[in-house]
DRENDO-1510 file (C-alpha; in Angstrom, 1 decimal, always signed):
<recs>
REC; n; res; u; v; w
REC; 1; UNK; +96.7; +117.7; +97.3 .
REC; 2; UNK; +100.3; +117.7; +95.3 .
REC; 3; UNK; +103.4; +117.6; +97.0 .
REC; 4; UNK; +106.4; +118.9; +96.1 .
REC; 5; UNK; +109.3; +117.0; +95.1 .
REC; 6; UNK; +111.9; +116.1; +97.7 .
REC; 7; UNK; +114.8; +114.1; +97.2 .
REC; 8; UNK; +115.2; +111.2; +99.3 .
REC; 9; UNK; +116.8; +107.2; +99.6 .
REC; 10; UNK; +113.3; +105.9; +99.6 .
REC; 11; UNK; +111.9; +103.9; +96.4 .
REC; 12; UNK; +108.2; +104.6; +97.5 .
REC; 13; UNK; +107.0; +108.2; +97.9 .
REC; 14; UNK; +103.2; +109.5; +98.0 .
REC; 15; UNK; +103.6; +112.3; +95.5 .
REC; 16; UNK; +99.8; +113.2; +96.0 .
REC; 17; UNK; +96.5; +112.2; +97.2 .
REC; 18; UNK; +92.4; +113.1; +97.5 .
REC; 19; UNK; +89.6; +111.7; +98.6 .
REC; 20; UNK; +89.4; +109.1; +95.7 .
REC; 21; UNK; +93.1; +108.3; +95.1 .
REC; 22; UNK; +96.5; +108.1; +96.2 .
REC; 23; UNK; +99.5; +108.5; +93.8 .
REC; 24; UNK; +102.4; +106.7; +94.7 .
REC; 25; UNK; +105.3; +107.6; +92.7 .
REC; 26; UNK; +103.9; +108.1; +89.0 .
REC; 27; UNK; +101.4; +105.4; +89.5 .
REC; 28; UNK; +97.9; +106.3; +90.9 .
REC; 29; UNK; +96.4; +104.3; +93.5 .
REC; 30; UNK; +92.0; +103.9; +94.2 .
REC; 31; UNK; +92.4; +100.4; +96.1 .
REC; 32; UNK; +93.6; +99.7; +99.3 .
REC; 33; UNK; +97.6; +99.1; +99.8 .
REC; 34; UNK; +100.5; +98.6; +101.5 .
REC; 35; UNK; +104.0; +100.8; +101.4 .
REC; 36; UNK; +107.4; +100.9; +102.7 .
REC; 37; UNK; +110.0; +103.1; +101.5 .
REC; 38; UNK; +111.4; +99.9; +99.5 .
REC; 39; UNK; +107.8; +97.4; +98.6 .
REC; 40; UNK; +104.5; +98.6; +97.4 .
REC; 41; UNK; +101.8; +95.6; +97.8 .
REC; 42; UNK; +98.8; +96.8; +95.9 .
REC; 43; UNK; +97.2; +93.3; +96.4 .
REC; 44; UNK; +95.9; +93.6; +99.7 .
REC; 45; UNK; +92.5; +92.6; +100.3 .
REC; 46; UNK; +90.7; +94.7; +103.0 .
REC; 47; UNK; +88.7; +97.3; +101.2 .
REC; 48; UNK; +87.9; +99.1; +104.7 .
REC; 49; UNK; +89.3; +98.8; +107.9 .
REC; 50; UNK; +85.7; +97.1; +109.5 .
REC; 51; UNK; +86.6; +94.4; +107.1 .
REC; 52; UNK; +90.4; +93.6; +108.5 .
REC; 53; UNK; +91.0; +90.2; +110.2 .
REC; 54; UNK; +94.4; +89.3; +112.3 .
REC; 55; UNK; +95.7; +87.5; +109.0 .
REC; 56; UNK; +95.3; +91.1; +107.0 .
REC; 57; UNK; +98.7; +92.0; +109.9 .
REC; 58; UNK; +100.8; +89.2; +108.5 .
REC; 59; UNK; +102.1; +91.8; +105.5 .
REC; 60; UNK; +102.9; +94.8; +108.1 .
REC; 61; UNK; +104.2; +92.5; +110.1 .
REC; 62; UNK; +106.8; +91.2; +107.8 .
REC; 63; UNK; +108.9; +93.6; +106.8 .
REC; 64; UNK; +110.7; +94.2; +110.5 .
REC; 65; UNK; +109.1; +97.5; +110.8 .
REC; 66; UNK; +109.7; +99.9; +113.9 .
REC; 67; UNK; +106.1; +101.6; +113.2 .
REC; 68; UNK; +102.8; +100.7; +111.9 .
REC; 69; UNK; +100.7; +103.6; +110.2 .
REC; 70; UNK; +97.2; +102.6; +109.2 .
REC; 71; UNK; +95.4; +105.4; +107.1 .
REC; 72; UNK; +91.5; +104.5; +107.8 .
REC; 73; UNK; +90.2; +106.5; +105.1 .
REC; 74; UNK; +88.1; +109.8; +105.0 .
REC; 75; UNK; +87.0; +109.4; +108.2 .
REC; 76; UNK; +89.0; +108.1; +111.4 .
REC; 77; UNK; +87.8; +104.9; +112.2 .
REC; 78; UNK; +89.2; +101.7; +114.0 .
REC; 79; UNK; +89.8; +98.1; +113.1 .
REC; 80; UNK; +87.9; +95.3; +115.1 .
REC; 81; UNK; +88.7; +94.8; +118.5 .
REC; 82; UNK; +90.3; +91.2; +117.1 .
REC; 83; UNK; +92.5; +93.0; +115.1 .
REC; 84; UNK; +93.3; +95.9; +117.8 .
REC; 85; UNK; +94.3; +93.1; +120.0 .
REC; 86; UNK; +97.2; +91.8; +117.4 .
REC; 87; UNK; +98.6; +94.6; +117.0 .
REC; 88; UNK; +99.0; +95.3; +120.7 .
REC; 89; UNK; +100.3; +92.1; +120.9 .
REC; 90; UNK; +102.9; +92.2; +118.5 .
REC; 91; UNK; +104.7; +95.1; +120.3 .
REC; 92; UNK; +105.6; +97.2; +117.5 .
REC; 93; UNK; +104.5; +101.0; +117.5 .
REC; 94; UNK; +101.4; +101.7; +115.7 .
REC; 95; UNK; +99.4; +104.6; +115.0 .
REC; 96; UNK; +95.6; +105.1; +113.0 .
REC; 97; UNK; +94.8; +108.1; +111.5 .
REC; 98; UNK; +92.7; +109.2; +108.6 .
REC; 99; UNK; +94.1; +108.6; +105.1 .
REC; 100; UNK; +95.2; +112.1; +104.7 .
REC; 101; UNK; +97.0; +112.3; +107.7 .
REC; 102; UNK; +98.8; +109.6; +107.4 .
REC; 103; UNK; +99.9; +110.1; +103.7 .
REC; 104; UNK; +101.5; +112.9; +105.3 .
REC; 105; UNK; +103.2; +111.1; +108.4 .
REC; 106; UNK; +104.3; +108.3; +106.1 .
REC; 107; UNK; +106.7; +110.8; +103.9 .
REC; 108; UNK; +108.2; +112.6; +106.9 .
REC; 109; UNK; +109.1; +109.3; +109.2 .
REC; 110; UNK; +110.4; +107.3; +105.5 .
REC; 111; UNK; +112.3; +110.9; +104.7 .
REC; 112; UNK; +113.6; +110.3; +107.9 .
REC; 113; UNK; +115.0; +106.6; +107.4 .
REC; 114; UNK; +112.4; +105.3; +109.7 .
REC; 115; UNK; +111.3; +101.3; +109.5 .
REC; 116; UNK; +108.0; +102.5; +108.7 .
REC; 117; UNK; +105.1; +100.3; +107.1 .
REC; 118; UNK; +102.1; +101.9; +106.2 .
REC; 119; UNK; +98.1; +100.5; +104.9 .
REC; 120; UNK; +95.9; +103.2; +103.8 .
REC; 121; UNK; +92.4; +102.5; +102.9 .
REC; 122; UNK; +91.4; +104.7; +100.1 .
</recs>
């Protein structure tokens, strides 16, 4: 799906995204990442959400963030319960939702100048 352009203070936008890829700005994305409005990690290890650990948090963590988003692919699924726990723990705001979804929820809270930090797993 294309989006239309929108003009915005964010550096990071998803400008489009299927079931194989997401496009972040002009660049085109097919491994698992991280985004802010103002960082794009594309070095982060999990390649599905089963796989994540506690230490795979550290990055979301990081950047001060008032909401997590964690895009869990085609499919809704959740992380391990270890994992689950942290984030509970860590008392920030967190939502997981399938990929698409959250490609979706990630432009509307950074258009609004949220402290949003969002993983999607492709």
């Amino acid at each position: 799906m294309k989006f239309s352009e929108a003009s915005s203070t964010t550096t990071y936008r998803i400008t489009a995204y299927d079931e194989s890829s997401i496009s972040v700005n002009q660049g085109k994305l097919t491994r698992s990442f991280i985004i802010t409005p103002d960082k794009l990690i594309t070095t982060w290890e999990p390649q599905h959400i089963a796989a994540m650990t506690p230490a795979d948090l550290e990055p979301l963590f990081a950047g001060g963030a008032e909401v997590i988003l964690i895009g869990s692919g085609a499919t809704q699924a959740f992380p391990p319960a270890a994992v689950w726990q942290a984030l509970v723990q860590h008392g920030i705001g967190f939502e997981i939702m399938r990929t698409d979804a959250a490609c979706r929820t990630y432009n509307v809270l950074s258009s609004e100048a949220r402290r949003i930090v969002a993983a999607f797993f492709i």
